[in-house]
N, C-alpha and C positions, 0 to 999 in steps of 0.2 A: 402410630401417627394419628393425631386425631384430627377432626372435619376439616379444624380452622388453620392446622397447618399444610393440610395437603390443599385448602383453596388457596394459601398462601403461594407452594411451592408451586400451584399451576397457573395463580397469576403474574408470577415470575417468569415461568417458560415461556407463556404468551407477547408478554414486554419488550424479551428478551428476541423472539420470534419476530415481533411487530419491528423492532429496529430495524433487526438484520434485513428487514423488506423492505422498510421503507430507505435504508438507503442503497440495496439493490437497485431497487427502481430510478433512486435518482443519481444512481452512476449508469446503469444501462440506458436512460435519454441519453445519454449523448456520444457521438462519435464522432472525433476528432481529426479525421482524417491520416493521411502518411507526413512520415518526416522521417530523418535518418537512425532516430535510435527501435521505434516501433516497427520499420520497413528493416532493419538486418535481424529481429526476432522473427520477422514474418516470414522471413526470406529461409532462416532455417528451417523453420513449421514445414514453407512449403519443400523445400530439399528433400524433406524425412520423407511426407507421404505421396508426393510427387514422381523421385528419382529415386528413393532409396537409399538417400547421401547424405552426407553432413558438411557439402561443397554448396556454395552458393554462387559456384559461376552462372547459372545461368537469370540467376537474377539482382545480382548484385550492383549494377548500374545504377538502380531506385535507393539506394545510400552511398553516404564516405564512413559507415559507422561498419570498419571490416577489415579485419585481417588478409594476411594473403603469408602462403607459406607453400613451398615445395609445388612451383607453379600453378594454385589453386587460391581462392578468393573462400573466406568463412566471415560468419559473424564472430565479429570482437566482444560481443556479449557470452556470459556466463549463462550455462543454457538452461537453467531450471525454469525457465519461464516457457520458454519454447516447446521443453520436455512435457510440462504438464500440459501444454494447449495442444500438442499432440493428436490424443486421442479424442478431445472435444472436438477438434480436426474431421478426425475421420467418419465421426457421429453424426456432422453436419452436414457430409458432402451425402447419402442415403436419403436425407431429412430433405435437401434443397432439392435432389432429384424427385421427390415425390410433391412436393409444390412447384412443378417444373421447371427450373433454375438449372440450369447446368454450371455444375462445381469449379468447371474448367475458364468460364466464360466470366467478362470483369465485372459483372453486377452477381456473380456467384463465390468469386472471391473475396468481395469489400464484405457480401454478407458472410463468408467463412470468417472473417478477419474481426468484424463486427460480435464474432459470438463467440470466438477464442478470448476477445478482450473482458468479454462479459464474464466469462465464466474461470480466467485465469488470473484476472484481475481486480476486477468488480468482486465478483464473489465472497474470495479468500478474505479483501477487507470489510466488506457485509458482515461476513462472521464474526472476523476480529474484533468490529467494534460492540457487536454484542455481545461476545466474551469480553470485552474491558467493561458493559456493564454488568455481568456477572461475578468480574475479577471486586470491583469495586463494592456490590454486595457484601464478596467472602470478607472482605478488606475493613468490612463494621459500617458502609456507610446506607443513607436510607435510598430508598427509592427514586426519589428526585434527584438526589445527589447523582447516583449512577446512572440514572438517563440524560442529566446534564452530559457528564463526563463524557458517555458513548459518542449523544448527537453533535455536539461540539468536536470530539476528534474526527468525525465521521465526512460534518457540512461546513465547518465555523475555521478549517484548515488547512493546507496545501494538500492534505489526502483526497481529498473530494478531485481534485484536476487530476491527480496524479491515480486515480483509479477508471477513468473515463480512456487511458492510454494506454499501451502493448506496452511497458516498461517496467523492467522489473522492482521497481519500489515499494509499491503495492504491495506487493507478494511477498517483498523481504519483511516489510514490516507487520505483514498478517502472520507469516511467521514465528515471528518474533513472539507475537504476545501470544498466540499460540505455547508456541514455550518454556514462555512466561507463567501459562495460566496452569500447564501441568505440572511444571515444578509446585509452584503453589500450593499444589491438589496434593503432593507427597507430603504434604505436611500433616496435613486433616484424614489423613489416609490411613482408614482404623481397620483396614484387610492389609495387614504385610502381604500379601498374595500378589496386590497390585502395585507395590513398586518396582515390580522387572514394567512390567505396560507401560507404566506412568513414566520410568525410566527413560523406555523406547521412544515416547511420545517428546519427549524433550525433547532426546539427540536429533530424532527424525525429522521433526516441524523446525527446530533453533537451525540443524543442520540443514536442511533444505536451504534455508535463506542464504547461506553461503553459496548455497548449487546456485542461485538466482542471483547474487550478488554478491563477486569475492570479497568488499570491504566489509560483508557482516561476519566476517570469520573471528573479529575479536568480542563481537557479541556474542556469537556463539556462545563462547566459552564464557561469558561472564553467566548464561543461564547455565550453563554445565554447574556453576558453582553454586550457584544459588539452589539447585536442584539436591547437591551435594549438602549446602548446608542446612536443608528441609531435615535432612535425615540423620544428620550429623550426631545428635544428642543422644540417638536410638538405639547408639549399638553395633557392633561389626557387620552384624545378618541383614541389617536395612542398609546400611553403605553398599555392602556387597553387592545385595539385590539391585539399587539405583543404580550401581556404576554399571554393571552389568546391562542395563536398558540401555543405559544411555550410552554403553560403547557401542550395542549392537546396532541404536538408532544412527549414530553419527559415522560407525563405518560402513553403514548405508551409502550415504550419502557421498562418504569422502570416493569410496567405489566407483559411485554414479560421475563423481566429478574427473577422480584422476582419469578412467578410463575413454570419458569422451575427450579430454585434453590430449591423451594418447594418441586413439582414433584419430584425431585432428591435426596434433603437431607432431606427434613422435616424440614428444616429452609429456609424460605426466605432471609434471612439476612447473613448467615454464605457461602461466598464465595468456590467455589470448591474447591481452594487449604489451604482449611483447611481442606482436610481430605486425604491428603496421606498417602497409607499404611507406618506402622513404619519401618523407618529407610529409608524412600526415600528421598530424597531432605534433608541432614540435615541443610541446611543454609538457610531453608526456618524458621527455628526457631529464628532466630537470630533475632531482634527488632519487627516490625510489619512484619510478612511474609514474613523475604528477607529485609526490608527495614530498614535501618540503618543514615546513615548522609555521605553528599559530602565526597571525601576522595581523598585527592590532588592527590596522585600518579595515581587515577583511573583516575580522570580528562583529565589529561596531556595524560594519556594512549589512552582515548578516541577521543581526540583530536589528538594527532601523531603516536601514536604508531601502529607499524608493523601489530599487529596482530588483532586489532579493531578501529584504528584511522579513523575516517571520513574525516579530511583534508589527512591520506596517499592515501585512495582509490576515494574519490572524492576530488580532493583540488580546484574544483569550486567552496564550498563552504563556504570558507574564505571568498570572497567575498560580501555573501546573508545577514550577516549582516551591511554591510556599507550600500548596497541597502536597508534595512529596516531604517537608521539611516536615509537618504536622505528621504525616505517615509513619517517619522516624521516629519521632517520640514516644508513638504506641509501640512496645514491644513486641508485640502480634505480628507487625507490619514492618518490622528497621529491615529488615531483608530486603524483602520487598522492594521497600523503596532505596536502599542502596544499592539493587539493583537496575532496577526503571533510572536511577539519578545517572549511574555509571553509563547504561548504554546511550542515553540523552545524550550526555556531555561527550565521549566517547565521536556520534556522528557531528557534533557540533564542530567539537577541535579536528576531527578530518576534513571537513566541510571548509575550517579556515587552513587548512594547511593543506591545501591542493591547491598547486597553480592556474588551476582554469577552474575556478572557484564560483563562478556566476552560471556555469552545467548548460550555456549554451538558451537557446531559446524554451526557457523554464518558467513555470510561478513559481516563484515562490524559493525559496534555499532546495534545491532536488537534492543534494547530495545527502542534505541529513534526516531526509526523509523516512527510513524505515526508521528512525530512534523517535520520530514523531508519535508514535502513537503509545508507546511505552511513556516517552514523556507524559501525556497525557493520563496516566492514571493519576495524577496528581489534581486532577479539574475536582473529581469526587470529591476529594476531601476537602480542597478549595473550596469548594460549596456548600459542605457539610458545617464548615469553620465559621465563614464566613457573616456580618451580622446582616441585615435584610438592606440596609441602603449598598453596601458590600455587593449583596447577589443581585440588586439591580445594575453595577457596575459589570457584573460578570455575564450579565446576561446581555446589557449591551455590546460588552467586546464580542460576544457570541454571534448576535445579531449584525454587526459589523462583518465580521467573518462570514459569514454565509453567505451576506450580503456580495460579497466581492467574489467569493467563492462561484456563487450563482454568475455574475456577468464572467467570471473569466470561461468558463465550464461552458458558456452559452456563445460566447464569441472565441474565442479560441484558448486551448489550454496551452498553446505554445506561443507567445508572445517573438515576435523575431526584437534580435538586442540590437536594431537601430533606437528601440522605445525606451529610454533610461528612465524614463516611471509608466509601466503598462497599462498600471490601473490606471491612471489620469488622462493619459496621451491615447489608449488603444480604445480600455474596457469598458469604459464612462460611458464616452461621447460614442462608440458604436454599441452600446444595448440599449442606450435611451432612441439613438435614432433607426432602434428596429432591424439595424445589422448583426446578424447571428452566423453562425458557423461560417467563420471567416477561412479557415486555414482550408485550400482546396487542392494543398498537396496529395496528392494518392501515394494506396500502400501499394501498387501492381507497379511490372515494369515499364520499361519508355514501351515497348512493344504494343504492348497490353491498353497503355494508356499515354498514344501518342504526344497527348497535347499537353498531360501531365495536371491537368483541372480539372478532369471531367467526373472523377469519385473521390473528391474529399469529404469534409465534416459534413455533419446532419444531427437533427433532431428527431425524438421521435414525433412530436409535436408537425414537424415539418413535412413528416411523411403522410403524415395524414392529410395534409393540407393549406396546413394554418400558416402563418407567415408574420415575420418577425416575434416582438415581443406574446404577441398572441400565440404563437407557436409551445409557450411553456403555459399554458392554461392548463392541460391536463396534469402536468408534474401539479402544480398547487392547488388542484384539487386532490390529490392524491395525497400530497401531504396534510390536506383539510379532513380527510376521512378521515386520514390514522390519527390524527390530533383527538376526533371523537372521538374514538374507537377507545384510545391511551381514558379519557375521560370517565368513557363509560363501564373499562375495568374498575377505575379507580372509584366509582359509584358501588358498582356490584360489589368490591372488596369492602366498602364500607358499610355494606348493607348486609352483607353475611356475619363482620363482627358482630353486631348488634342483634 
């Protein structure tokens, strides 16, 4: 390897490093406060290291987002989310006692709860979207192009709300491209040695997202294939080798899943939300659990519409599938992107084919939110294609997106559905007028937090002091550094060619 490709490969990791921080930073500003799907994750965190239990009677009053089976009350959630915030759990109750906080006490909680989120949410899509700027890389495209792609799925998208929150989305769709990105890697993979790893790494990250959210079980398997078809060309001995990873990744996982289902219902097989108390959720009766057939009107809704349209709050995203089309055509990459296309479309037609299809007080389309960020390897090449009046259109949709992304993230990411257009009627008119972390729900119980106001959302901005719009001056200088920082790689790299 000589000089100029190893400054290359190092100012790659640094890029790549500088992403995943900078939108660390700007998912951990913010905290959202409680609401029913983040307080029945939290409620089982706190069961595990609390009681010892996987019962959340004793706090289950702080949601309706819950089961109840064999006279006991659990989260209705798939628990890979809770599983992983576990042991961040236990880290932080040591940490808060040595800045004197007591763990037990409700400003030792919001901060236990505050840094589960950060690190079981925030995180996992930090990384993701800087492996989709490295996937985009392997994928032929240039530098620009896949810092477009990353920061645009990262800021310019419903991922940005939905990473600032205890809810497994997040993490399915880090996941996900996770996955994605090792499958990938078995292709270019010139050590047979490493497709049992690369194997594992599939089943284990694809298969996780199921442990987090049982609708990504048909994603799953659409990486299983894709991982399969990396190695397909090679020979019995590399099939073997992949499939072999990738059972022992994914019976990981399925282990972790059937047995906490066990633990819990006494059937491994019969998923949590078959057992809501009667009369909760009644449109979870309707076909299979909620799930019904596409239904045009929701479609359209999904796509445009005011109050859950993915082209109105990010309309970079129109885009992500021409860049997947262009993907296809390069032979390198038809996999690829008939992978990324399948599981896109895949959360889309779930998304219209659930009867409570608007997911409750959301930005944005929640349900088809983990195929979000796989969609988005398509921006790359969108932008790679694209002629320069072209990527100023892409860069305004980008700009757009963030733009909204920032007021909804800074007044609240759970919009309540009195608002049938949130941007307009909630997120406008309260961040221009210096209204910020609106939602003052709490994650603790009535007990905890009698009045039920008293630890909702915050800023970090706000903890220091500042107040309103001012309150987000440190996020945009932080994104002001890394903008130089991004610059003065790209100076040094031009100055070493030369």
């Amino acid at each position: 390897m000589n000089v100029s490709t190893q400054n290359t490969s190092s100012s790659i990791r640094t890029r790549a490093l500088l992403i995943a921080a900078v939108l660390l930073i700007s998912y951990a500003y913010f905290y959202q406060g409680g609401g029913w799907n983040q307080n029945s994750r939290f409620d089982l965190v706190r069961a595990i290291i609390e009681r010892g239990t996987l019962r959340i009677d004793a706090y289950h009053e702080n949601t309706d987002d819950k089961a109840f089976a064999n006279g006991h009350y659990y989260s209705d959630k798939a628990p890979g989310l809770a599983l992983l915030a576990v042991p961040v759990a236990e880290v932080t109750k040591p940490l808060l006692r040595a800045g004197g906080v007591d763990p037990s006490s409700a400003r030792g909680l919001v901060a236990m709860s505050y840094f589960i989120t950060v690190f079981a949410a925030a995180l996992p899509m930090a990384v993701a979207c800087a492996v989709v700027f490295l996937i985009a890389l392997q994928l032929g495209n240039d530098v620009s192009a896949a810092a477009f792609g990353a920061l645009a799925l990262g800021l310019a998208t419903p991922m940005w709300a939905y990473s600032t929150l205890f809810w497994g989305h997040s993490l399915a769709g880090a996941c996900l491209v996770l996955g994605f990105a090792f499958a990938l890697r078995l292709r270019g993979n010139q050590s047979h040695a490493r497709d049992v790893p690369l194997g594992f790494g599939v089943g284990l990250t694809a298969g996780w997202a199921t442990v987090t959210e049982y609708p990504a079980a048909p994603a799953t398997v659409t990486l299983a294939v894709l991982a399969l078809a990396m190695v397909w060309k090679d020979g019995r001995s590399r099939r073997w080798r992949a499939s072999m990873g990738l059972a022992m990744g994914a019976a990981a996982c399925i282990a972790v899943l059937l047995i906490y289902q066990f633990r819990v219902f006494g059937s491994a097989f019969q998923p949590s939300y078959s057992y809501y108390p009667a009369g909760a959720f009644p449109w979870m009766k309707h076909g299979y659990m909620g799930l019904t057939y596409p239904r045009i009107d929701v479609v359209l809704k999904l796509l445009f519409g005011c109050r859950r349209g993915l082209l109105f709050v990010a309309p970079v995203a129109l885009l992500a599938p021409f860049g997947l089309r262009w993907l296809w055509k390069q032979p390198t990459g038809r996999a690829a992107a008939a992978a990324a296309a399948a599981i896109a479309a895949y959360y889309f037609l779930f998304n219209a084919s659930f009867r409570a299809w608007a997911a409750g007080w959301s930005y944005g389309p929640r349900y088809m939110a983990a195929g979000l960020p796989l969609l988005c390897v398509g921006l790359a090449p969108a932008w790679s294609k694209a002629r320069p009046f072209c990527r100023s259109l892409l860069a305004l949709a980008a700009a757009c997106g963030i733009c909204f992304g920032l007021m909804a993230v800074s007044t609240t990411a759970q919009p309540p559905d009195q608002f049938r257009c949130a941007l307009v009627q909630l997120f406008w008119p309260s961040f221009w007028a210096g209204k910020l972390s609106l939602n003052q729900q709490s994650m603790l119980t009535s007990s905890e937090d009698p009045t039920g106001h008293a630890h909702g959302a915050f800023n970090l901005g706000e903890l220091a002091g500042l107040h309103g719009i001012a309150s987000l001056i440190p996020l945009l200088v932080v994104w002001g550094f890394a903008a130089g920082f991004w610059v003065w790689i790209n100076r040094a790299e031009r100055d070493t060619q030369h």
